[in-house]
N, CA, C and O atoms as a MOPAC input file, in Angstrom:
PM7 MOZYME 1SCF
protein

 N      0.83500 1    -1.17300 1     0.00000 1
 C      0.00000 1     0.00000 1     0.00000 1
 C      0.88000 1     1.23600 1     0.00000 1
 O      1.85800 1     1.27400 1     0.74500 1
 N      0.56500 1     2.28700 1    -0.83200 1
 C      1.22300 1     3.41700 1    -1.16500 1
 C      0.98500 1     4.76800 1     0.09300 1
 O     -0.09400 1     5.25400 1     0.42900 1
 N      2.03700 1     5.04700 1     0.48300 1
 C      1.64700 1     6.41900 1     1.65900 1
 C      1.56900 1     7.52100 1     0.94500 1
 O      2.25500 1     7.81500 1    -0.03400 1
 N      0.86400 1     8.03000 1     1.36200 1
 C      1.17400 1     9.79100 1     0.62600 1
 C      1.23100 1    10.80000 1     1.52300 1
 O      1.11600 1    10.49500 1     2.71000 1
 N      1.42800 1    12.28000 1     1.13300 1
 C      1.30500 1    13.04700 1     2.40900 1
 C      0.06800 1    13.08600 1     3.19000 1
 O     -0.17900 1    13.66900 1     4.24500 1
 N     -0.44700 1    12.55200 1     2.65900 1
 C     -1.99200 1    13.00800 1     3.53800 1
 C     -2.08000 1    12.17200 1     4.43500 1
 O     -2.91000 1    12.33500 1     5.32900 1
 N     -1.21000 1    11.03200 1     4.41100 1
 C     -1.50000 1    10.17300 1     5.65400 1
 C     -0.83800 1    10.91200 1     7.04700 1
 O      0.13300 1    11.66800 1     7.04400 1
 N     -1.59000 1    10.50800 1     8.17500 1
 C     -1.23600 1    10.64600 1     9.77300 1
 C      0.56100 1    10.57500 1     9.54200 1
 O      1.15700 1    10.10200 1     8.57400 1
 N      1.05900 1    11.12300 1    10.60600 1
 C      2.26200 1    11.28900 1    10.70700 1
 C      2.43200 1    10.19800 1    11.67000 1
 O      1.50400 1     9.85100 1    12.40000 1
 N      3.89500 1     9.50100 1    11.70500 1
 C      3.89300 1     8.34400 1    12.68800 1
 C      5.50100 1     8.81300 1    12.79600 1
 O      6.29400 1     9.50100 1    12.15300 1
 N      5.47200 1     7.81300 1    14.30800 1
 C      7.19700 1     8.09000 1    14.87900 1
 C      7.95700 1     6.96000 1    14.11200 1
 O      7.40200 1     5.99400 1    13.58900 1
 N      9.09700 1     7.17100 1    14.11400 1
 C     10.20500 1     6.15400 1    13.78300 1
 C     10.15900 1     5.42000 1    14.56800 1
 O     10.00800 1     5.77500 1    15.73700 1
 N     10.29300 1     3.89900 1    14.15400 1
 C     10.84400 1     2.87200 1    15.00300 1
 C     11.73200 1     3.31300 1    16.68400 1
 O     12.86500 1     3.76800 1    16.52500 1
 N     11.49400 1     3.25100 1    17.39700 1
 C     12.43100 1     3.10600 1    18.50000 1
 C     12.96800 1     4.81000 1    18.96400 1
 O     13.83500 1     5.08700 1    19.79300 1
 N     12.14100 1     5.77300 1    18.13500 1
 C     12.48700 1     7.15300 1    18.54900 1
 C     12.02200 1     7.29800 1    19.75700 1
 O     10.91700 1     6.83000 1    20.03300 1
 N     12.75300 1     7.94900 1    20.66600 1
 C     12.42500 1     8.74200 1    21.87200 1
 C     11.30000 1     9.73000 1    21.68700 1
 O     11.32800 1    10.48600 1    20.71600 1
 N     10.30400 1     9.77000 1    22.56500 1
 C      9.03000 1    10.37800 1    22.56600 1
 C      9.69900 1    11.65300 1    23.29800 1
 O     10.45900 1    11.82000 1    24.25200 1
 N      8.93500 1    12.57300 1    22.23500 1
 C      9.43100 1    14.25100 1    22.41900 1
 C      8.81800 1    14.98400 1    23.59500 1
 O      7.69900 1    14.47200 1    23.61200 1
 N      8.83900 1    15.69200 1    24.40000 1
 C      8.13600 1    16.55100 1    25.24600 1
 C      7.80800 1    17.79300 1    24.49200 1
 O      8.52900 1    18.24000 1    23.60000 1
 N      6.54900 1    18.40000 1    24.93600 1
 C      6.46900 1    19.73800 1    24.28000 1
 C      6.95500 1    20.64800 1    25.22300 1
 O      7.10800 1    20.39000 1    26.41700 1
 N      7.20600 1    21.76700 1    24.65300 1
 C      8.43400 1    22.85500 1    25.30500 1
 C      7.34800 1    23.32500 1    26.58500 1
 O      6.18100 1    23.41200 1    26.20500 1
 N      7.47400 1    23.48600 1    27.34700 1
 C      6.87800 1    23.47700 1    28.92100 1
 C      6.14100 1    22.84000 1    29.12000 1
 O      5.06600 1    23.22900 1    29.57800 1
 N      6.41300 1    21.55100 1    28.85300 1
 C      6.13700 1    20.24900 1    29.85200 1
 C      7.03200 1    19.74100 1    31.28600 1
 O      8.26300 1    19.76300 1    31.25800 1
 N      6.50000 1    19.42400 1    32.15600 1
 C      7.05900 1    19.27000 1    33.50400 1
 C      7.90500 1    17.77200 1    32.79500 1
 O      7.42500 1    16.89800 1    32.07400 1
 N      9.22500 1    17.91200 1    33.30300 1
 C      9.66500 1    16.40300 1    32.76700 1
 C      9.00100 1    15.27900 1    33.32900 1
 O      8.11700 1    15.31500 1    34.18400 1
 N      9.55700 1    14.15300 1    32.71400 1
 C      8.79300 1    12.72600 1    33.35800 1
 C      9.52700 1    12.27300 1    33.96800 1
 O     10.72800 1    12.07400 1    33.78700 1
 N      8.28600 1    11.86800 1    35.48900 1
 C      9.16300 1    11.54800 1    36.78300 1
 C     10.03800 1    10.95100 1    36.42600 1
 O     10.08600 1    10.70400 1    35.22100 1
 N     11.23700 1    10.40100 1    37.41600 1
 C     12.12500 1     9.17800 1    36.96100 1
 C     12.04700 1     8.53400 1    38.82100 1
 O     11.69100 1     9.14000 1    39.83100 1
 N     12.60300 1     6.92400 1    38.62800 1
 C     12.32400 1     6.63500 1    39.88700 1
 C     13.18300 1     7.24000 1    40.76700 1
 O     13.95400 1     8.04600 1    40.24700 1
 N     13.27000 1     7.08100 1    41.95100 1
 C     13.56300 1     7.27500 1    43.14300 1
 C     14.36700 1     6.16600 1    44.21500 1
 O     13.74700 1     5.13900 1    44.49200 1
 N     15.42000 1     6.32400 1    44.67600 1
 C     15.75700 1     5.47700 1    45.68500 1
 C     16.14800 1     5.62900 1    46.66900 1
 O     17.22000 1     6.17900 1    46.41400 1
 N     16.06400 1     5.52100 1    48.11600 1
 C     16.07300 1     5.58900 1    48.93900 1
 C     17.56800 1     5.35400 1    49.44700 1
 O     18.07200 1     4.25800 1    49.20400 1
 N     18.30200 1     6.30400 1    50.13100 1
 C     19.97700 1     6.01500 1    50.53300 1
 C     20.44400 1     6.56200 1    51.90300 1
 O     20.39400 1     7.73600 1    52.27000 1
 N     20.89700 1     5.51500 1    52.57700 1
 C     21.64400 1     6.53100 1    53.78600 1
 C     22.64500 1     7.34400 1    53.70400 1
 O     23.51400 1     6.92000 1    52.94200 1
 N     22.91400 1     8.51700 1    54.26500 1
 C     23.83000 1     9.33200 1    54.07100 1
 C     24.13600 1    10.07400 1    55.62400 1
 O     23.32900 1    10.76400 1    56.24800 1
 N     25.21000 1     9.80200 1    55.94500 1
 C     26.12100 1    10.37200 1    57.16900 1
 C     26.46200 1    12.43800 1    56.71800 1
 O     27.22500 1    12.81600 1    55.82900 1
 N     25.83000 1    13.14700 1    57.42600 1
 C     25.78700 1    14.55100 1    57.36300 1
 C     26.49000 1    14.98100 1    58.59700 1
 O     26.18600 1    14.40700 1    59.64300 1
 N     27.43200 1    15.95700 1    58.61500 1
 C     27.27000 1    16.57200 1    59.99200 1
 C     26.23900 1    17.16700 1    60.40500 1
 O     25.29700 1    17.45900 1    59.66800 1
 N     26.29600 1    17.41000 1    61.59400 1
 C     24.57700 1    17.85900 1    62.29300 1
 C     24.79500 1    18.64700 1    62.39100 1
 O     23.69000 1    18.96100 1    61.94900 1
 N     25.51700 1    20.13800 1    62.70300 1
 C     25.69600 1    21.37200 1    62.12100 1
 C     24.86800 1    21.99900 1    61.26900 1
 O     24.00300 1    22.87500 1    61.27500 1
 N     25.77700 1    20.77600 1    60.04700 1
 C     24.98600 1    21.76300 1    58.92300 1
 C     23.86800 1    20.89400 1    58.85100 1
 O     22.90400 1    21.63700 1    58.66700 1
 N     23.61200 1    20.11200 1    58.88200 1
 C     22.36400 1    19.69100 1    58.43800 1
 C     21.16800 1    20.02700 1    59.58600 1
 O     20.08200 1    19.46300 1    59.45300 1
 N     21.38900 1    20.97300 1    60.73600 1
 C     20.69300 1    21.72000 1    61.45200 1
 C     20.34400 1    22.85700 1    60.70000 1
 O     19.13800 1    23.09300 1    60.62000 1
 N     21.04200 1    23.52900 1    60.19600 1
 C     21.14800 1    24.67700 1    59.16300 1
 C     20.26200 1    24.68600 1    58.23100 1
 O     19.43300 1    25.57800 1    58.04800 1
 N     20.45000 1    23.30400 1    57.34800 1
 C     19.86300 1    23.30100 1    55.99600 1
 C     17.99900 1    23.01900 1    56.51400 1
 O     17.04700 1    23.58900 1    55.98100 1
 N     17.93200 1    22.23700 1    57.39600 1
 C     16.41900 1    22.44100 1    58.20500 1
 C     16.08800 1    23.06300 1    58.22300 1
 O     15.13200 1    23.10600 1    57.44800 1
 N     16.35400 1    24.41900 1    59.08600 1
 C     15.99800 1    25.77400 1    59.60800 1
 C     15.89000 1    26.74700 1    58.71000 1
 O     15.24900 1    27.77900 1    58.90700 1
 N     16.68700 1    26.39600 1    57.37900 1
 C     16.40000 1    27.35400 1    56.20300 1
 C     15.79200 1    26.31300 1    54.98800 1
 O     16.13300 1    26.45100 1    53.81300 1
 N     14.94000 1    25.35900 1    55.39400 1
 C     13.73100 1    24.89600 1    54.81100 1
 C     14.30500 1    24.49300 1    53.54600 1
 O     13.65600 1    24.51000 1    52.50000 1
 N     15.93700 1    24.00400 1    53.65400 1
 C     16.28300 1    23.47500 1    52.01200 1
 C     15.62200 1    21.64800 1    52.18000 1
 O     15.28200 1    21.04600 1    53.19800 1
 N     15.64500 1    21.21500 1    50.80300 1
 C     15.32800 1    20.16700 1    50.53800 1
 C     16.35300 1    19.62300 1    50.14500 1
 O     16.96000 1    19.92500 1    49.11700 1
 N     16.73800 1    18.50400 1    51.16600 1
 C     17.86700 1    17.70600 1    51.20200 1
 C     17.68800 1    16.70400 1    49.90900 1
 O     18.79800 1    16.57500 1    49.39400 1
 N     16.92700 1    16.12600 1    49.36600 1
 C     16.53600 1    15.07800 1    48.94800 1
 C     17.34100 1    15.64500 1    47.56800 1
 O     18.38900 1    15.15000 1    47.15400 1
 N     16.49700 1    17.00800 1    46.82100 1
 C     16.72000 1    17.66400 1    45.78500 1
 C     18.42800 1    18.33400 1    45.91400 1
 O     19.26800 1    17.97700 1    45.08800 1
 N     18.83500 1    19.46200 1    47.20000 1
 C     20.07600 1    19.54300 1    46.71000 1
 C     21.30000 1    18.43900 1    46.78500 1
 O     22.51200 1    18.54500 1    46.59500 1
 N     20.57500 1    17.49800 1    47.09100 1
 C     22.03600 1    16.36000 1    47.30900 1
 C     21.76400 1    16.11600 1    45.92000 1
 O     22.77200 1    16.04800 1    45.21800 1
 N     20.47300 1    15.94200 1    45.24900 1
 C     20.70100 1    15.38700 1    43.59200 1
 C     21.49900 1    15.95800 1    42.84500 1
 O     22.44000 1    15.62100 1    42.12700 1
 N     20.71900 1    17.36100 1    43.26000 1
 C     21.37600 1    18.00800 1    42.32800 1
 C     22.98900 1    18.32800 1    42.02300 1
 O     23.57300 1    18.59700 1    40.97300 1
 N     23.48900 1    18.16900 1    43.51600 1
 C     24.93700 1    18.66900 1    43.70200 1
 C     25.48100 1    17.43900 1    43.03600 1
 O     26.44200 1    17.58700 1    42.28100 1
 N     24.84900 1    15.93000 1    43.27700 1
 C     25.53400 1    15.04600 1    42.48700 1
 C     25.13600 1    14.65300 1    40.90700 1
 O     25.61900 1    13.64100 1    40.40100 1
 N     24.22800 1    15.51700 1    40.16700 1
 C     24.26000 1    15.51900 1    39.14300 1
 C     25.61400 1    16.17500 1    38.54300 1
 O     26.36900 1    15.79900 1    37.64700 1
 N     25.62000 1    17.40200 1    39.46700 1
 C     26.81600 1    18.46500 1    38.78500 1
 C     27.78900 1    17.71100 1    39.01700 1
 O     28.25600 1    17.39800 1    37.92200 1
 N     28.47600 1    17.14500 1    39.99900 1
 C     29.30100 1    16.68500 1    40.07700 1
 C     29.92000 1    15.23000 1    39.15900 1
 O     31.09400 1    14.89200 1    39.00700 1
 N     28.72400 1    14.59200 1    38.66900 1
 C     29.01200 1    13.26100 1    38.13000 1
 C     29.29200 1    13.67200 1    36.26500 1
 O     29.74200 1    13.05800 1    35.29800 1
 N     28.76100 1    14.96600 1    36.50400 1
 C     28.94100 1    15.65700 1    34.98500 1
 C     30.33800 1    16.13100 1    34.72600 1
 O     31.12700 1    15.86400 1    33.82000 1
 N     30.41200 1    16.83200 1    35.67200 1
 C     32.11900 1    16.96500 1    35.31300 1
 C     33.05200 1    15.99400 1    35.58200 1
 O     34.15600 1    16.16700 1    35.06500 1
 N     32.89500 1    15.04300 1    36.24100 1
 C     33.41400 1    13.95700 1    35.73400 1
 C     33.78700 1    13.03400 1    34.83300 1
 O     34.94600 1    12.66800 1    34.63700 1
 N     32.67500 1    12.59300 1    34.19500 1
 C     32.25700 1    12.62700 1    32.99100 1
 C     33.04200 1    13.46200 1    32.07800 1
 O     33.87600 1    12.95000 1    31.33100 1
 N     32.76300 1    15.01000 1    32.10600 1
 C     34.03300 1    15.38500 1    30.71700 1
 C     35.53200 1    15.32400 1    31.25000 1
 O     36.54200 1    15.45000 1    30.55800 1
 N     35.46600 1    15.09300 1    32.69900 1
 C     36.93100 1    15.44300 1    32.64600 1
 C     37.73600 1    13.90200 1    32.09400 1
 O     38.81500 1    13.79700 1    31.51200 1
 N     36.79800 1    12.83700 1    32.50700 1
 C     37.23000 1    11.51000 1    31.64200 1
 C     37.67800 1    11.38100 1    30.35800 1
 O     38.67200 1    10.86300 1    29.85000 1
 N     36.49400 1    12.10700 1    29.85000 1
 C     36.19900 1    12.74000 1    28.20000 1
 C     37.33800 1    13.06900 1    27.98500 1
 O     38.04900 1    12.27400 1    27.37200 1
 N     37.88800 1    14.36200 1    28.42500 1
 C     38.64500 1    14.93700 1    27.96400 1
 C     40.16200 1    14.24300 1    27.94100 1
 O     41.00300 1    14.30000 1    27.04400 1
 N     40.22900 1    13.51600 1    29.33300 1
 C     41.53300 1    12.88000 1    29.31700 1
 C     41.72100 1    11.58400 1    28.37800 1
 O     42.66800 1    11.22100 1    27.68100 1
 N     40.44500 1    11.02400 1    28.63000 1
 C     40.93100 1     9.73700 1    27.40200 1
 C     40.97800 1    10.56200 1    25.87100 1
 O     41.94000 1    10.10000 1    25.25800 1
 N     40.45300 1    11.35200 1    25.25200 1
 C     40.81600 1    11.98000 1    23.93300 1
 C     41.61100 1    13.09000 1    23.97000 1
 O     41.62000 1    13.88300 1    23.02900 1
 N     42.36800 1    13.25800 1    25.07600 1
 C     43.30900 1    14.25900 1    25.08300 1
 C     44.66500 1    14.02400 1    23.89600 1
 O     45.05600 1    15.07400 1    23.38600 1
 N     45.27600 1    12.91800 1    23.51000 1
 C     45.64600 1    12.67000 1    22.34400 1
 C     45.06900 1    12.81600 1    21.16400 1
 O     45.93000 1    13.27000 1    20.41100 1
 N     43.98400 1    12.66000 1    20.55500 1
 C     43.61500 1    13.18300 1    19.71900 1
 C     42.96700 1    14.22900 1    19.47400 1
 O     42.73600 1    14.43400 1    18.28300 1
 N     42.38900 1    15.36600 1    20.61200 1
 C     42.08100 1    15.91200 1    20.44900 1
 C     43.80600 1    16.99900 1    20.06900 1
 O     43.85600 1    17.93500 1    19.27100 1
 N     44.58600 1    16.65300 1    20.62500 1
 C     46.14700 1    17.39200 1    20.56000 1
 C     46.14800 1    17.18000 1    18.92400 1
 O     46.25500 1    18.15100 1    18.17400 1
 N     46.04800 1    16.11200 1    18.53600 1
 C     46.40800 1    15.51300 1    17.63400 1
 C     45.81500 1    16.77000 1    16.29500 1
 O     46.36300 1    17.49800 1    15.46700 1
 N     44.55900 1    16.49000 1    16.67700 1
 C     43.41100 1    17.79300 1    15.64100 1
 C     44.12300 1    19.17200 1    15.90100 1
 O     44.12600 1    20.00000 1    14.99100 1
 N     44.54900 1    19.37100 1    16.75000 1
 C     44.35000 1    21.04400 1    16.87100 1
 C     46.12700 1    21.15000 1    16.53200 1
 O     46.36400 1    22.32200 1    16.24100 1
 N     47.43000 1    20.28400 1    16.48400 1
 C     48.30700 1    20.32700 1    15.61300 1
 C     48.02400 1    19.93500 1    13.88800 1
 O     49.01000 1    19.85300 1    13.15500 1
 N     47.29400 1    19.81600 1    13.59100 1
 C     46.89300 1    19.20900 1    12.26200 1
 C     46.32500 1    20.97600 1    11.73700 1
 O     46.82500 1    21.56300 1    10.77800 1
 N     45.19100 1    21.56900 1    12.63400 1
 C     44.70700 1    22.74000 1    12.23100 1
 C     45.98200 1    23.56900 1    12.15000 1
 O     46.25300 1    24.14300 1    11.09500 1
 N     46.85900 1    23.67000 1    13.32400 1
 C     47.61200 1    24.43300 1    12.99400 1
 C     48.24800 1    24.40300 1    12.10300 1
 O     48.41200 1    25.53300 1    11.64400 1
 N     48.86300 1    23.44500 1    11.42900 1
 C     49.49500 1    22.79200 1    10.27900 1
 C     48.81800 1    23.52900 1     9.38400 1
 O     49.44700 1    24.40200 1     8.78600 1
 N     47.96400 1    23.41300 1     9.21500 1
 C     46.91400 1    23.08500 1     7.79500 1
 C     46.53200 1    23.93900 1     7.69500 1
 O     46.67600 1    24.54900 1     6.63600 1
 N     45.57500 1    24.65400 1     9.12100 1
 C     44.78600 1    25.60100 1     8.67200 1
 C     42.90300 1    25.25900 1     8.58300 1
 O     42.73100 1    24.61500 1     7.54800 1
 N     42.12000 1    25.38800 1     9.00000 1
 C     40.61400 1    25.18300 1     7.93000 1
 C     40.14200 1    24.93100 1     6.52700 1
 O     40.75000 1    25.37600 1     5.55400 1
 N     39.31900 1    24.38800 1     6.46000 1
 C     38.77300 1    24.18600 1     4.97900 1
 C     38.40100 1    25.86500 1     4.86100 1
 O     38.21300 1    26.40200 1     5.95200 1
 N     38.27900 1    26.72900 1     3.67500 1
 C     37.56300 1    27.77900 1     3.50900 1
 C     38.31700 1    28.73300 1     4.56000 1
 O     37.56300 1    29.51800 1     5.13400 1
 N     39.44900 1    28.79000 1     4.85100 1
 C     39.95700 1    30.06800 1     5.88700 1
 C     40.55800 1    31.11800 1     4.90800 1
 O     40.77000 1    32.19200 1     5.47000 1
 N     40.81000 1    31.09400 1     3.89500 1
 C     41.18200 1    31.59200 1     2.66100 1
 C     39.94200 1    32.66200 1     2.31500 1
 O     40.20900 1    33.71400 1     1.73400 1
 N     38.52500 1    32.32300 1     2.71900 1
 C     37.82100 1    32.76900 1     2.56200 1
 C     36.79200 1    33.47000 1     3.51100 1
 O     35.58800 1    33.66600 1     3.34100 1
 N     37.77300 1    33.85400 1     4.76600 1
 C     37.12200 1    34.06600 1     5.88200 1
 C     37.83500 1    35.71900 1     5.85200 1
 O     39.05500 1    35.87500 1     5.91300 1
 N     36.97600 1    36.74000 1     5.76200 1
 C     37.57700 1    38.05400 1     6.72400 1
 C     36.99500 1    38.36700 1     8.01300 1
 O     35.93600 1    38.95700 1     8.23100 1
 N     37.93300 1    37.83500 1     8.93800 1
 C     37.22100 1    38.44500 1    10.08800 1
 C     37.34100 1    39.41300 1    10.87700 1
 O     36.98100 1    39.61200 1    12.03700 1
 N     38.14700 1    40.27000 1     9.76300 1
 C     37.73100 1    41.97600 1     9.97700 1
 C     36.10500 1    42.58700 1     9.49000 1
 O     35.45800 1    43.56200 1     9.87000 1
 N     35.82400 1    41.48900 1     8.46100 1
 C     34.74900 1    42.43400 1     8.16300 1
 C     33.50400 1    41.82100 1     9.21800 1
 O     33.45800 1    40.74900 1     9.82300 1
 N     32.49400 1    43.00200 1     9.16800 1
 C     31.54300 1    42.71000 1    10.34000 1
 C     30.19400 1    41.56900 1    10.05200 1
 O     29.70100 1    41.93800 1     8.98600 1
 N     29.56500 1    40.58000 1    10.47400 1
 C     28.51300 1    39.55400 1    10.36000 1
 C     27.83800 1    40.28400 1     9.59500 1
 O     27.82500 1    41.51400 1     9.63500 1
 N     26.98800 1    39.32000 1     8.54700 1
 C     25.86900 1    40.26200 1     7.87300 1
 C     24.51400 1    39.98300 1     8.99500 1
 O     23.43500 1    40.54900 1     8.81300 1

């Protein structure tokens, strides 16, 4: 059977389902962990009504992220050396054709 445009639009095989732009994201689960705090601060963070649950995520999102590139960066730190002696060498495709005195149109 022949499609044409007029048919319904359908997703690709195995595509990730899109959110529309201010949609609340979709939950993800949750797990439950003990964690040793000093009581200091974690008297502190009470009394000024932070949410432990959320800034511990969050601090270990940030943290597991830069990890992450700094891995990045060290395992391709050879080739990334590698590219940016090659540019220097070489130069760009089209730099011949670049003034970047003159101003963006």
């Amino acid at each position: 059977m022949k499609k044409g445009l007029s048919d319904p639009a359908r997703r690709f095989a195995n595509a990730p389902t899109s959110r529309r732009r201010g949609s609340a994201p979709e939950p993800r689960s949750k797990r439950a962990v003990n964690l040793s705090v000093d009581e200091e601060v974690l008297s502190i963070a009470k009394e000024l009504k932070i949410n432990l649950s959320q800034a511990f995520e969050d601090t270990l999102r940030k943290l597991t992220e830069e990890e992450r590139i700094r891995r990045y960066r060290e395992e391709n730190r050879e080739a990334t050396e590698s590219y940016n002696a090659y540019i220097e060498r070489n130069g760009v495709l089209g730099e011949e054709l670049l003034d970047l005195n003159e101003p963006p149109v």
